[in-house]
C-alpha positions in Angstrom: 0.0 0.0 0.0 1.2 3.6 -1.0 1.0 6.2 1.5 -1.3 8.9 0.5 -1.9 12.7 2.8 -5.3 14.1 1.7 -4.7 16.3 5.1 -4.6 20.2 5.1 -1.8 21.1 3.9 -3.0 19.8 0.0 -5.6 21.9 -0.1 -4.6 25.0 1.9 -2.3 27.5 0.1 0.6 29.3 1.6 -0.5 32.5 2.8 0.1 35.3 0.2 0.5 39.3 0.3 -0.7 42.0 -1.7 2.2 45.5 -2.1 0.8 49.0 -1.4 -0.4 49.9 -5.0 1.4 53.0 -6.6 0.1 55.5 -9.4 -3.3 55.4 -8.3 -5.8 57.3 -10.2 -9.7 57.9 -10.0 -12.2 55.8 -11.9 -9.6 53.7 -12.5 -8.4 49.9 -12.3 -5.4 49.4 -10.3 -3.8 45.9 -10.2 -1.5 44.3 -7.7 1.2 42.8 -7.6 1.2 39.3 -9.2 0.9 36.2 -6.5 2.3 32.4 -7.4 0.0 29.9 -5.4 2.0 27.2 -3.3 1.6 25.2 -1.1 -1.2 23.0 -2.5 -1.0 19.5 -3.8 -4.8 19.9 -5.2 -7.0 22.6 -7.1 -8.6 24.9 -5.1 -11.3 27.4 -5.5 -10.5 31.0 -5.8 -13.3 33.8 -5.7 -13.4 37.4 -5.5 -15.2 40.1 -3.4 -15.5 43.8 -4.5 -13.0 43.4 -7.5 -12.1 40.7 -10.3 -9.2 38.3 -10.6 -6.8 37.2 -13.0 -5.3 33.9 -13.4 -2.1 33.1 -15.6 -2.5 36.3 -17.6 -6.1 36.0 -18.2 -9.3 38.2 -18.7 -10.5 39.5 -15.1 -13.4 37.6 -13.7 -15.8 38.0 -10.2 -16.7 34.7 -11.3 -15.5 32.0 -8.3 -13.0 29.7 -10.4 -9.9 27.0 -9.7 -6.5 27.6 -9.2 -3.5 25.3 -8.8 0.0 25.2 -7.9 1.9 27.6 -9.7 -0.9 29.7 -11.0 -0.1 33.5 -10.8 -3.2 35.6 -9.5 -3.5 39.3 -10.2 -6.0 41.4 -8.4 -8.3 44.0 -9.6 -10.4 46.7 -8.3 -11.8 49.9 -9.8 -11.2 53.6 -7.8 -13.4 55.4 -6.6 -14.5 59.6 -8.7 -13.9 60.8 -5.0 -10.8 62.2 -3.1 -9.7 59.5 -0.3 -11.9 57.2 -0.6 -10.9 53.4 -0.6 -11.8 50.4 -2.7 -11.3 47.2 -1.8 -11.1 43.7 -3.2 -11.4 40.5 -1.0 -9.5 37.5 -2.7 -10.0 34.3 -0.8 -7.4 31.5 -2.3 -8.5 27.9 -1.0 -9.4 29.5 2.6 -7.0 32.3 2.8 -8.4 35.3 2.2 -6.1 38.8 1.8 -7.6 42.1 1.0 -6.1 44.3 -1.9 -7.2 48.1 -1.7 -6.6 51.2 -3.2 -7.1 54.6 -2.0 -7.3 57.7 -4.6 -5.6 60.8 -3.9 -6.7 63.7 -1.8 -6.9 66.3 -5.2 -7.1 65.3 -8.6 -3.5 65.3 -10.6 -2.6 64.8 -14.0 -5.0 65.1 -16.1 -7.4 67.6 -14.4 -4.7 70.4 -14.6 -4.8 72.7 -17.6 -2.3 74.9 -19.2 -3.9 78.2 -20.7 -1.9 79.3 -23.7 -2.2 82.9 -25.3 -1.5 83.0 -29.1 -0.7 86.5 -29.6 -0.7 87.7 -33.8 2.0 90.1 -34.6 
């Protein structure tokens, strides 16, 4: 007989971490940083709350799918129109759940500012 473990450890992932996102804007998607899932012998589900998910490169989906080992996961949620205001996405990953949020700036930048020109004809 061949020793098999169906215990914990091949269907819970090792605990992952999402980086302070950078460059956010309003309206906006902002992604994280890309994930690698380990830990897990088996396919586990993978579902989304308040954002969208991608897998290996794929089109974001809220849609509850299956990851396995070695998968890479990209998070996704869309800014708020309003100074300092958070959005969050909760990604749950075979049990463990990390949340991903972004907050938008306290003014709008960028695009919002205008330069006034003056054409003056001799």
């Amino acid at each position: 007989m061949i020793p098999f473990d169906l215990g914990w450890s091949s269907f819970t992932p090792t605990p992952f971490t999402f980086d302070p996102p950078t460059g956010i804007t309003f309206n906006g998607p902002v992604r994280s940083n890309p994930i690698t899932v380990a830990g897990i012998v088996n396919p586990v589900t993978i579902s989304v709350t308040g954002g969208a998910y991608s897998i290996n490169g794929g089109a974001y989906t809220s849609t509850a799918g299956t990851v396995q080992s070695g998968d890479v996961v990209i998070a996704q949620v869309v800014t708020a129109g309003s100074p300092v205001t958070q959005s969050c996405a909760s990604l749950d990953i075979g049990g463990v759940t990390r949340q991903f949020c972004a907050t938008t700036p306290t003014a709008s930048t960028g695009n919002a500012k205008k330069i006034i020109l003056e054409l003056i004809d001799d």
